[in-house]
TORPA-4810 file (N, C-alpha, C, O; in nm, 3 decimals):
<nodes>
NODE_1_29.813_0.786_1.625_29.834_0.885_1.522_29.881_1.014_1.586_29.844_1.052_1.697_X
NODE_2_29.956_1.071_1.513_30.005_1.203_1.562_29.905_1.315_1.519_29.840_1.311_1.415_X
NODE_3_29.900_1.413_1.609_29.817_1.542_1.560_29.850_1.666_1.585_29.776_1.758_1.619_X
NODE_4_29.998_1.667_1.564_30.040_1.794_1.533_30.090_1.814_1.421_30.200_1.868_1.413_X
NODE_5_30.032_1.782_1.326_30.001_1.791_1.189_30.095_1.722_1.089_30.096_1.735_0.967_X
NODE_6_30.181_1.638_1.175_30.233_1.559_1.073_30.211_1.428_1.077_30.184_1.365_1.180_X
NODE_7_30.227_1.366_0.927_30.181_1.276_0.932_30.208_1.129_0.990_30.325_1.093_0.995_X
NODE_8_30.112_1.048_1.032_30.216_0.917_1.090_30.171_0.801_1.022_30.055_0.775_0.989_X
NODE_9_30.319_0.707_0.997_30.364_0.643_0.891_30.302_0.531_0.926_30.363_0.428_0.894_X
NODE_10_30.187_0.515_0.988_30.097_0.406_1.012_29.982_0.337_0.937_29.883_0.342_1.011_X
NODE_11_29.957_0.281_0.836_29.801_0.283_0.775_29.746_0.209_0.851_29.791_0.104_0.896_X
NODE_12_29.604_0.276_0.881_29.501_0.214_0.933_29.378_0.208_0.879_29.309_0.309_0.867_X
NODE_13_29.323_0.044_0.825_29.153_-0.001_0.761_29.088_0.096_0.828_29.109_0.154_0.934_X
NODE_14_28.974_0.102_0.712_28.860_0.183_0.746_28.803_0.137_0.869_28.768_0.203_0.966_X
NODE_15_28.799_-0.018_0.847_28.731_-0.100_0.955_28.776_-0.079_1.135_28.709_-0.070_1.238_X
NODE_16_28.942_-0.077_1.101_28.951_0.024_1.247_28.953_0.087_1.309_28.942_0.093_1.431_X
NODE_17_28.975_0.176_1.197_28.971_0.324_1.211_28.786_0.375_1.266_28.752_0.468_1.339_X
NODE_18_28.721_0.298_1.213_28.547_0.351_1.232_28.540_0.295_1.373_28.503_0.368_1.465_X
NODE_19_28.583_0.129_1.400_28.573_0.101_1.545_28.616_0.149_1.636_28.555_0.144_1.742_X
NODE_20_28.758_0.223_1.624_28.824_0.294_1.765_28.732_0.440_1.763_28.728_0.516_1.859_X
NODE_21_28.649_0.465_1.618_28.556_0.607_1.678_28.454_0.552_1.746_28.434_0.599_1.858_X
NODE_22_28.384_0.465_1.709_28.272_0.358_1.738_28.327_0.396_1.904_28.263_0.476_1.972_X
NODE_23_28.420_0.346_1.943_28.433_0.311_2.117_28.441_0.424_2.169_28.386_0.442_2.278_X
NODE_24_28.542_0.578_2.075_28.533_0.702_2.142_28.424_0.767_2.171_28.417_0.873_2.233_X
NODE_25_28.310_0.683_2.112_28.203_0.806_2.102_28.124_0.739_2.237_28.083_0.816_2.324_X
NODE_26_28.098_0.546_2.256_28.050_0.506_2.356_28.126_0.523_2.444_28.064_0.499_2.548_X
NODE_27_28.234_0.552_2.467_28.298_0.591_2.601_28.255_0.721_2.670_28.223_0.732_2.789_X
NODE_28_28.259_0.826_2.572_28.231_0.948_2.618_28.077_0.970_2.660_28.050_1.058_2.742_X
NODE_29_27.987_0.898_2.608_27.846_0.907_2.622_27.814_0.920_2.788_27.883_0.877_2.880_X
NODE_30_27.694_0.990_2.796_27.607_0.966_2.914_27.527_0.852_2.960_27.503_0.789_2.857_X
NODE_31_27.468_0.785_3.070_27.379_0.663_3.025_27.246_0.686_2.981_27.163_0.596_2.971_X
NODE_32_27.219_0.839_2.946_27.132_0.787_2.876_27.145_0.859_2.730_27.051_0.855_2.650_X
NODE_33_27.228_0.902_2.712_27.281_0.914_2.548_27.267_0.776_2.508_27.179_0.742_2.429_X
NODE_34_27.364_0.680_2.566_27.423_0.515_2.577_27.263_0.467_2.505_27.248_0.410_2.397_X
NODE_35_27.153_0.510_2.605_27.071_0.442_2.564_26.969_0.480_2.460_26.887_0.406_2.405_X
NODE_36_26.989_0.627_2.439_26.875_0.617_2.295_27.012_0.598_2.219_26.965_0.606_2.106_X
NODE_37_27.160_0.577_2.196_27.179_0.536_2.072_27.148_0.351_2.052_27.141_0.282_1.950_X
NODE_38_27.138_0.324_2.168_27.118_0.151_2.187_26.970_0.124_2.088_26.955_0.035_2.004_X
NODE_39_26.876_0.224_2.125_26.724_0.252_2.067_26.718_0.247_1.920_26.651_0.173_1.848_X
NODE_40_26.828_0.373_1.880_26.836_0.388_1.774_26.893_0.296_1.668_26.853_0.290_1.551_X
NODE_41_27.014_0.209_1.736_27.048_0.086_1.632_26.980_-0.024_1.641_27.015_-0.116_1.567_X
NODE_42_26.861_-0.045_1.735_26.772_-0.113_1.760_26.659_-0.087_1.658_26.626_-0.179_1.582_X
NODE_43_26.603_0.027_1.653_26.559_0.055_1.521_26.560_0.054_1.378_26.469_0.045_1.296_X
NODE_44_26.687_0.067_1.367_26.787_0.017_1.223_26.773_-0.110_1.194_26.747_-0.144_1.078_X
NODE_45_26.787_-0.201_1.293_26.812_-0.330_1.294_26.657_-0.360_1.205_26.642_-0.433_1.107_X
NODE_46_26.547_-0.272_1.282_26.401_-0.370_1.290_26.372_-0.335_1.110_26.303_-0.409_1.040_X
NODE_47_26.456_-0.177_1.044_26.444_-0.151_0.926_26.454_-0.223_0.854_26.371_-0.260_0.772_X
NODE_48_26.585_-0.265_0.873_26.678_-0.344_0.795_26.624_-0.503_0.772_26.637_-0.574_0.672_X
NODE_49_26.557_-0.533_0.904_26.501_-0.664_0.875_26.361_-0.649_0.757_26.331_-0.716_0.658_X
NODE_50_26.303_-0.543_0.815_26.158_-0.524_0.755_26.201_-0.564_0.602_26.172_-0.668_0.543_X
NODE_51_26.267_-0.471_0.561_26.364_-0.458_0.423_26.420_-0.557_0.344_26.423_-0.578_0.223_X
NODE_52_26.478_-0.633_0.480_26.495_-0.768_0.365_26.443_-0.848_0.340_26.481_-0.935_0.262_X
NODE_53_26.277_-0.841_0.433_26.171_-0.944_0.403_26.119_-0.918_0.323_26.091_-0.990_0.227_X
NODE_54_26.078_-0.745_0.349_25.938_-0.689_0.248_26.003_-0.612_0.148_25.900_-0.582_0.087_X
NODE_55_26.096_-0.555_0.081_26.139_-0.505_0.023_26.209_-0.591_-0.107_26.288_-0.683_-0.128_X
NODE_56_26.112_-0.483_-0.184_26.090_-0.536_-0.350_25.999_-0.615_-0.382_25.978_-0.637_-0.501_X
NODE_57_25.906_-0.691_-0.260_25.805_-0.767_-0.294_25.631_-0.647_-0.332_25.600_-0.528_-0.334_X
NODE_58_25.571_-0.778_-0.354_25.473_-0.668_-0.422_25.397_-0.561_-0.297_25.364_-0.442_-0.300_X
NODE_59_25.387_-0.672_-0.187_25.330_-0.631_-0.047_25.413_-0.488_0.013_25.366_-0.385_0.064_X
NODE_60_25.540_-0.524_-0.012_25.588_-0.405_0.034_25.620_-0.292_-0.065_25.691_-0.203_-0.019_X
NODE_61_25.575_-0.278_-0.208_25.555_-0.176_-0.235_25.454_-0.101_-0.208_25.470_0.015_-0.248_X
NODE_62_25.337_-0.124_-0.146_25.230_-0.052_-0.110_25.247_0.007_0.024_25.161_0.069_0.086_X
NODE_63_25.353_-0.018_0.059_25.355_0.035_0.226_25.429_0.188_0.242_25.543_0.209_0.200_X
NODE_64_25.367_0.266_0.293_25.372_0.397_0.285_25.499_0.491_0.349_25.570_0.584_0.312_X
NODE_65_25.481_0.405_0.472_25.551_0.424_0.602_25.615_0.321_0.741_25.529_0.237_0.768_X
NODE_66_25.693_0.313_0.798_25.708_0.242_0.874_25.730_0.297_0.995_25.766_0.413_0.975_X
NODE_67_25.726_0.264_1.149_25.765_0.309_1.257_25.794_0.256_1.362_25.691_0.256_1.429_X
NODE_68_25.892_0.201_1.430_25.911_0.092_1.529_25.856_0.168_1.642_25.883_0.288_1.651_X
NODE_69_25.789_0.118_1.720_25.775_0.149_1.805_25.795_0.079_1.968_25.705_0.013_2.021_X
NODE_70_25.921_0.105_2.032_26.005_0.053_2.119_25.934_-0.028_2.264_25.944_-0.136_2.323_X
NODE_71_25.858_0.100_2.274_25.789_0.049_2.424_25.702_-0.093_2.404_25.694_-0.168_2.501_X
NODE_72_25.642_-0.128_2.290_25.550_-0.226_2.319_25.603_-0.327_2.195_25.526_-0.402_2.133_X
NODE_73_25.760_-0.315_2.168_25.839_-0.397_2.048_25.733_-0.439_1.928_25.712_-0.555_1.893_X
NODE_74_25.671_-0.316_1.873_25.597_-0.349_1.738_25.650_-0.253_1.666_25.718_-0.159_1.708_X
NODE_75_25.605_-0.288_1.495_25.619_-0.203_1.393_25.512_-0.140_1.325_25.451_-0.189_1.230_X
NODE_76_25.489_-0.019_1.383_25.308_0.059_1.274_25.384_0.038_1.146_25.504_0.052_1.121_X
NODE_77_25.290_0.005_1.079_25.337_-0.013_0.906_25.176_0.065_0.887_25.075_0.057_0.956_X
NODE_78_25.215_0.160_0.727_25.109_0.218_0.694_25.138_0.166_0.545_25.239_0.155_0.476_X
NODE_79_25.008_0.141_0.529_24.971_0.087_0.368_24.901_0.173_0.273_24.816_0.242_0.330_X
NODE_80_24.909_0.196_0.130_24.862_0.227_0.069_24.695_0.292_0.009_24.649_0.393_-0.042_X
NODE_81_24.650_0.158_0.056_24.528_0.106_0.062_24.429_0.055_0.179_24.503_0.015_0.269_X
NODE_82_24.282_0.037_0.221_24.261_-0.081_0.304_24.263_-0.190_0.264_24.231_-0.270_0.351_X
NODE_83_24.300_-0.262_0.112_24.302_-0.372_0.100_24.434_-0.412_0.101_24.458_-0.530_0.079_X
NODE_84_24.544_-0.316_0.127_24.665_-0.351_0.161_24.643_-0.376_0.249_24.630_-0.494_0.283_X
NODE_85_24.631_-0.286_0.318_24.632_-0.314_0.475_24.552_-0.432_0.547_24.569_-0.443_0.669_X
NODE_86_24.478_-0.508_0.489_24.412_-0.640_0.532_24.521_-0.727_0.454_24.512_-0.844_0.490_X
NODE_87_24.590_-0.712_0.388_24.639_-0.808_0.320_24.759_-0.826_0.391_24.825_-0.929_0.386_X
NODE_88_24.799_-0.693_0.481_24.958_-0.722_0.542_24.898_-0.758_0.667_24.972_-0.794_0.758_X
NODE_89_24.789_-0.754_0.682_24.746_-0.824_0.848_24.732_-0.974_0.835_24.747_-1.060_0.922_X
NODE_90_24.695_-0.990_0.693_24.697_-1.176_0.683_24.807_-1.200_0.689_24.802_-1.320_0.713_X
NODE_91_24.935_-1.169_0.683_25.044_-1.169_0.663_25.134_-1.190_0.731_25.243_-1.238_0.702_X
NODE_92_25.070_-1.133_0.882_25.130_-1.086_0.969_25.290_-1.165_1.039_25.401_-1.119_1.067_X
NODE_93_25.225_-1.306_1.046_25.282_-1.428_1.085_25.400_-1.434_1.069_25.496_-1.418_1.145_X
NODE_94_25.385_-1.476_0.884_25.459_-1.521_0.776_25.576_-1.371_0.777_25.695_-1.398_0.767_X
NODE_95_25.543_-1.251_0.788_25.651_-1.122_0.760_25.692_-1.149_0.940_25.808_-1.110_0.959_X
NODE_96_25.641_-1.191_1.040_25.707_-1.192_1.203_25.814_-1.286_1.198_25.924_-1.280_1.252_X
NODE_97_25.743_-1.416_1.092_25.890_-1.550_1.157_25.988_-1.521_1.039_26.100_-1.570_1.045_X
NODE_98_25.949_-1.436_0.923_26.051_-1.424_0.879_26.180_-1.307_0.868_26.295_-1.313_0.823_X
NODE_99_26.095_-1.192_0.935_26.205_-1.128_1.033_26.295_-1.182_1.157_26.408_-1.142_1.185_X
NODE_100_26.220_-1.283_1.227_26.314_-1.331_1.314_26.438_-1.425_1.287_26.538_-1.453_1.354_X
NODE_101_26.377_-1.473_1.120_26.537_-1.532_1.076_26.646_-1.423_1.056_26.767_-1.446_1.057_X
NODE_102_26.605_-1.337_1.042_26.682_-1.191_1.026_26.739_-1.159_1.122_26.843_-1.097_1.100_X
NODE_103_26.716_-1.173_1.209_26.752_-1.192_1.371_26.688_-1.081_1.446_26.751_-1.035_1.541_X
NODE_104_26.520_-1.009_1.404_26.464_-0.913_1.482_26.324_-0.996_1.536_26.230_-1.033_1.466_X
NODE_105_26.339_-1.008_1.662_26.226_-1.074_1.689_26.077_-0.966_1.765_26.054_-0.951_1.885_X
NODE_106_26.026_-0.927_1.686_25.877_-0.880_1.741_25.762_-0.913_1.794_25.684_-0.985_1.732_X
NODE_107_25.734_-0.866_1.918_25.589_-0.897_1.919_25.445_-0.882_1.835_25.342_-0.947_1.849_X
NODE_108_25.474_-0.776_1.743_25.407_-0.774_1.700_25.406_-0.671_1.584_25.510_-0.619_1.545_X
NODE_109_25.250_-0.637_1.515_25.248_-0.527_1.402_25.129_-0.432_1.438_25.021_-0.479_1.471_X
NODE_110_25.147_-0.326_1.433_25.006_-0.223_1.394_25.023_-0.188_1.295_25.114_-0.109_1.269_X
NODE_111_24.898_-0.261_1.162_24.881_-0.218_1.068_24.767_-0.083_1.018_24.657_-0.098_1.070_X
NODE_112_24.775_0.026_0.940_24.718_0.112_0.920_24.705_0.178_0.806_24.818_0.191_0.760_X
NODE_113_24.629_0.225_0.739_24.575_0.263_0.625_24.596_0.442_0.608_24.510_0.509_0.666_X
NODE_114_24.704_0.517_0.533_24.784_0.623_0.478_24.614_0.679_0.458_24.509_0.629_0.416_X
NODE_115_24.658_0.822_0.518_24.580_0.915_0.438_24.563_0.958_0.258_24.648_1.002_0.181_X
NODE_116_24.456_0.932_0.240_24.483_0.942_0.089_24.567_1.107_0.055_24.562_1.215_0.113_X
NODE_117_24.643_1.057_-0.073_24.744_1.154_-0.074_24.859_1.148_-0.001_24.917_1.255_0.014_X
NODE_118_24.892_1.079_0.035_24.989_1.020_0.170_25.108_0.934_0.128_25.082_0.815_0.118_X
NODE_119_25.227_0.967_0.102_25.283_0.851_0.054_25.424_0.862_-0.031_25.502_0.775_-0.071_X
NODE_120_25.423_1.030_-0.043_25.538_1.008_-0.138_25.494_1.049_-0.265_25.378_1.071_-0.299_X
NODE_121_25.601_1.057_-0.338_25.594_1.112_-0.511_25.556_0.971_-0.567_25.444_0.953_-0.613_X
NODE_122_25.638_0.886_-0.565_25.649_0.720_-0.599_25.490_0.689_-0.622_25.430_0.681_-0.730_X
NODE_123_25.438_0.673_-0.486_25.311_0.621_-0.432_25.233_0.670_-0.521_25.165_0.611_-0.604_X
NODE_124_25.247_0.823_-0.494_25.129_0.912_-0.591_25.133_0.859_-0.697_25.025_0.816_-0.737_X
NODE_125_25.278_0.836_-0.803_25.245_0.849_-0.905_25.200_0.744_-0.955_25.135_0.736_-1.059_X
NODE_126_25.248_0.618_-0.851_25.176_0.472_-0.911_24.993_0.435_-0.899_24.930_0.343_-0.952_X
NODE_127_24.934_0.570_-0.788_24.817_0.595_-0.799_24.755_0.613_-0.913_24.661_0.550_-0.961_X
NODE_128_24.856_0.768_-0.984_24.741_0.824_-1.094_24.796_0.697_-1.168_24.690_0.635_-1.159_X
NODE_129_24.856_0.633_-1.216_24.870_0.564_-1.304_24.770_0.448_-1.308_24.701_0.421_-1.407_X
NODE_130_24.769_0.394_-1.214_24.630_0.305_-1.213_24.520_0.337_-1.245_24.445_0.272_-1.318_X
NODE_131_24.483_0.506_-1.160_24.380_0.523_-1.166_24.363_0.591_-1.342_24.250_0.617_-1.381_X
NODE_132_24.459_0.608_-1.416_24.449_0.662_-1.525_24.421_0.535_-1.624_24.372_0.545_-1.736_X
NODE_133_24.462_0.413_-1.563_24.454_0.288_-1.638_24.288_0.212_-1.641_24.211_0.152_-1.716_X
NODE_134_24.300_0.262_-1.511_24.141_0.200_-1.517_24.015_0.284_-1.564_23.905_0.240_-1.599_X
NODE_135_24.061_0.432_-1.554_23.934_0.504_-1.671_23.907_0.442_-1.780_23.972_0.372_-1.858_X
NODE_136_23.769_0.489_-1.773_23.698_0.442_-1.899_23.771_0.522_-2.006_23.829_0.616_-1.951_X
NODE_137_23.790_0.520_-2.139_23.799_0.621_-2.246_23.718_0.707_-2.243_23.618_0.696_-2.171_X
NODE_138_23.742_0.821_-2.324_23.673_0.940_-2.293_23.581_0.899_-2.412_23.629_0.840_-2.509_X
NODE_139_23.448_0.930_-2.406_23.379_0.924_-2.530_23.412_1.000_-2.604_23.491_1.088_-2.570_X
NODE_140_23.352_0.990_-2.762_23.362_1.071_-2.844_23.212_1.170_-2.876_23.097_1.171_-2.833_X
NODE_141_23.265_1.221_-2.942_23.144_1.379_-2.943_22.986_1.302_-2.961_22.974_1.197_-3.024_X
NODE_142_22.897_1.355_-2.913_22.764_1.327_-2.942_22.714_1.338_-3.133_22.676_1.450_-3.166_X
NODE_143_22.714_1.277_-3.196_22.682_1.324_-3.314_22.558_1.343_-3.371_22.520_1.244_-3.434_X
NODE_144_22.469_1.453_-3.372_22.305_1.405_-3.390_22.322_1.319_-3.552_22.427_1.329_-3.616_X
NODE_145_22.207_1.238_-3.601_22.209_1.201_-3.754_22.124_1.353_-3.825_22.047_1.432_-3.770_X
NODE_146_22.168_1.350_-3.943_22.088_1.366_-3.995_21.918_1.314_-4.095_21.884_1.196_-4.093_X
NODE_147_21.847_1.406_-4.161_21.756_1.425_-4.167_21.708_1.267_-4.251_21.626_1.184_-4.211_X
NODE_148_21.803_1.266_-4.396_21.819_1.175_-4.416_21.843_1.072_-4.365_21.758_0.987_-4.393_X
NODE_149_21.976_1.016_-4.259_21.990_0.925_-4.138_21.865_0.860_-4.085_21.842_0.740_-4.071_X
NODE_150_21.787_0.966_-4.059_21.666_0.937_-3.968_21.539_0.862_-4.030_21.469_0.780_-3.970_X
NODE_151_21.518_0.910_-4.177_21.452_0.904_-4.257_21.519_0.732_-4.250_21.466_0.648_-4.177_X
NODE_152_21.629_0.703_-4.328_21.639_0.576_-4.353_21.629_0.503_-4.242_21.596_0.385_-4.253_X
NODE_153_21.661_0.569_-4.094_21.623_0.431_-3.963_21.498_0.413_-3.954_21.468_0.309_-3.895_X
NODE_154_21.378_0.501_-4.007_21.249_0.456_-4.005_21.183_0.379_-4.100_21.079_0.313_-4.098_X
NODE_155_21.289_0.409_-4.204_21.243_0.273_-4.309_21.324_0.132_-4.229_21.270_0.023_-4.211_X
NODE_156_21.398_0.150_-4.208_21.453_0.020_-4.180_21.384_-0.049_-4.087_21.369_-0.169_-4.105_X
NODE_157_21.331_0.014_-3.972_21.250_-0.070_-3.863_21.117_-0.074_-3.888_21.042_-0.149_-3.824_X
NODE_158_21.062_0.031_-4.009_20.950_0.003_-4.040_20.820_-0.153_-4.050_20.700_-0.167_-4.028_X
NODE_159_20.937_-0.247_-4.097_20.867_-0.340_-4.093_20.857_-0.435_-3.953_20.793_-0.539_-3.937_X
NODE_160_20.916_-0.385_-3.886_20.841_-0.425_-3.728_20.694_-0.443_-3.687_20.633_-0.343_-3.723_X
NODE_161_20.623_-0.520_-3.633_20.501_-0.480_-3.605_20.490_-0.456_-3.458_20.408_-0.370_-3.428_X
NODE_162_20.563_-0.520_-3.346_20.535_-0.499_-3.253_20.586_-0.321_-3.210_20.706_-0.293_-3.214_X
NODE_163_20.501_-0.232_-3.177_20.559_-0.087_-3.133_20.646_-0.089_-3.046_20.733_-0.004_-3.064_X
NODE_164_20.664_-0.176_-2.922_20.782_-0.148_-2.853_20.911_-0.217_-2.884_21.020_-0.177_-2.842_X
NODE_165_20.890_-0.348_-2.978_21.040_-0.390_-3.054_21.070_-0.287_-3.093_21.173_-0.232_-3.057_X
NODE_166_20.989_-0.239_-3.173_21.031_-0.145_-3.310_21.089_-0.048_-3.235_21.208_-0.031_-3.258_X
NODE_167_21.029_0.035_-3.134_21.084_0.147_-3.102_21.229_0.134_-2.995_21.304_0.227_-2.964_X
NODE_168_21.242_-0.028_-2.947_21.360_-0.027_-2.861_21.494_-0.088_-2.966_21.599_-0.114_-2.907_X
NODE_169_21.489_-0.111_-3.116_21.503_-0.147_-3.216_21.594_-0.022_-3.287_21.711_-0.023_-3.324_X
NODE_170_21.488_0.092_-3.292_21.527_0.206_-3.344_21.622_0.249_-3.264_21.733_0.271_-3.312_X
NODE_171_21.593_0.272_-3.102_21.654_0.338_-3.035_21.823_0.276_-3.031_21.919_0.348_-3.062_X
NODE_172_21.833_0.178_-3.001_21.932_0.103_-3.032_22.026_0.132_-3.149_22.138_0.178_-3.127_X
NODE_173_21.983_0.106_-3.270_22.076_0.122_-3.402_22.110_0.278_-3.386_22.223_0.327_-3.391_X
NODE_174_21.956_0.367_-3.361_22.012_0.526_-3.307_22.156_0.541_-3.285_22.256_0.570_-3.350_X
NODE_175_22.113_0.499_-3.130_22.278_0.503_-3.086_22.419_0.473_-3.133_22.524_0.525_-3.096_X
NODE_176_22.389_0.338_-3.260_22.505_0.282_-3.272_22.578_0.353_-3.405_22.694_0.335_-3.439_X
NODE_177_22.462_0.453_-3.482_22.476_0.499_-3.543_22.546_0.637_-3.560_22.603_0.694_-3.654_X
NODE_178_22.510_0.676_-3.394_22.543_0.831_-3.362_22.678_0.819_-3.298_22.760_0.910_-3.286_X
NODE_179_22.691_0.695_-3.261_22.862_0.666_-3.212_22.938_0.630_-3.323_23.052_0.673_-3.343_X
NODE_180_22.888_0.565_-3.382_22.998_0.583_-3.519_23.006_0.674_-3.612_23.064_0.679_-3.720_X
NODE_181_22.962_0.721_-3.575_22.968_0.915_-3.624_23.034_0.960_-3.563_23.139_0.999_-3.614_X
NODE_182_23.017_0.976_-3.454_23.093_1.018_-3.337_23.279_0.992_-3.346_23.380_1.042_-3.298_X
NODE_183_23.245_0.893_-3.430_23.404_0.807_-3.377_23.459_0.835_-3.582_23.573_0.802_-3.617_X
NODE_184_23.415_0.861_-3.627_23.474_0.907_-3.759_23.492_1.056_-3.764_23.576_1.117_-3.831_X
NODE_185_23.371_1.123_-3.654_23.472_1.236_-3.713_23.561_1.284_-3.548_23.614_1.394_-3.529_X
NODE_186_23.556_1.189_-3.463_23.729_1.260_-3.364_23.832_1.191_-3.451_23.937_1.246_-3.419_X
NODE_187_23.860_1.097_-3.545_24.015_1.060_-3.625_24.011_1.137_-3.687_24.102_1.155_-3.768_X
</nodes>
């Protein structure tokens, strides 16, 4: 190509055009530039595999974080949970041989458990959501009965003879009485 600013009547693919930078840039390198970028697409690689094993499955939505770590060829994976995190250690195997069809072969995993609060907007929000799913409902207001109310629960259990039926009897309908009070007048 010419570069004194005019143009030359050559087209060249993206595809070669990226490889002849691809070689300008490893030519010019130092050896050890050479080698953390070797590190670095080495890392990509281990992403990319992680990604196409665990990614979109249910296991790997709970995972927080990932980190290759070069010197001892493992991946810290941080989980959600500790019951994630036991669950990606049973796992371990089954996510190793099937990265290596990917073509990243590891020794191994350090699995680890995210500081709560840890994780991202995503994470968080699939937290409160659970945790908003699994609250109880909020009760409704305490309602005392009235005078009358009370009057008729003592006729009603009146004919009890044993005193502690009767009174675990009363106490009972009490309640069921003061919650459905409760619950007619929050609608």
């Amino acid at each position: 190509m010419k570069h004194d600013g005019q143009r030359a009547r050559k087209t060249v693919g993206l595809d070669a055009y990226l490889g002849g930078e691809r070689r300008r840039i490893i030519d010019a390198a130092t050896p050890e530039r050479l080698e953390q970028m070797h590190a670095a697409e080495r890392t990509r690689e281990v992403y990319r595999a992680w990604n196409a094993v665990c990614g979109g499955t249910r296991e790997g939505g709970h995972v927080t974080g990932l980190r290759y770590l070069p010197e001892s060829n493992k991946l810290l994976v941080y989980a959600d949970a500790p019951a994630w995190t036991q669950e990606l250690t049973m796992l371990r195997e089954i996510i190793r041989t099937r990265m290596a069809r990917e073509g990243v072969d590891l020794d191994g995993f350090v699995f680890r458990t995210s500081r709560p609060g840890y994780g991202g907007e995503a994470v968080q929000r699939k937290h409160r959501a659970q945790v908003a799913s699994s609250a109880p409902p909020p009760r409704p207001a305490h309602r005392e009965l009235s005078h009358e109310e009370a009057a008729a629960l003592d006729a009603a259990v009146a004919p009890v003879e044993d005193k502690r039926l009767r009174d675990a009897l009363k106490s009972a309908m009490r309640a069921s009485l003061e919650w459905k009070k409760g619950q007619s007048a929050g609608n």
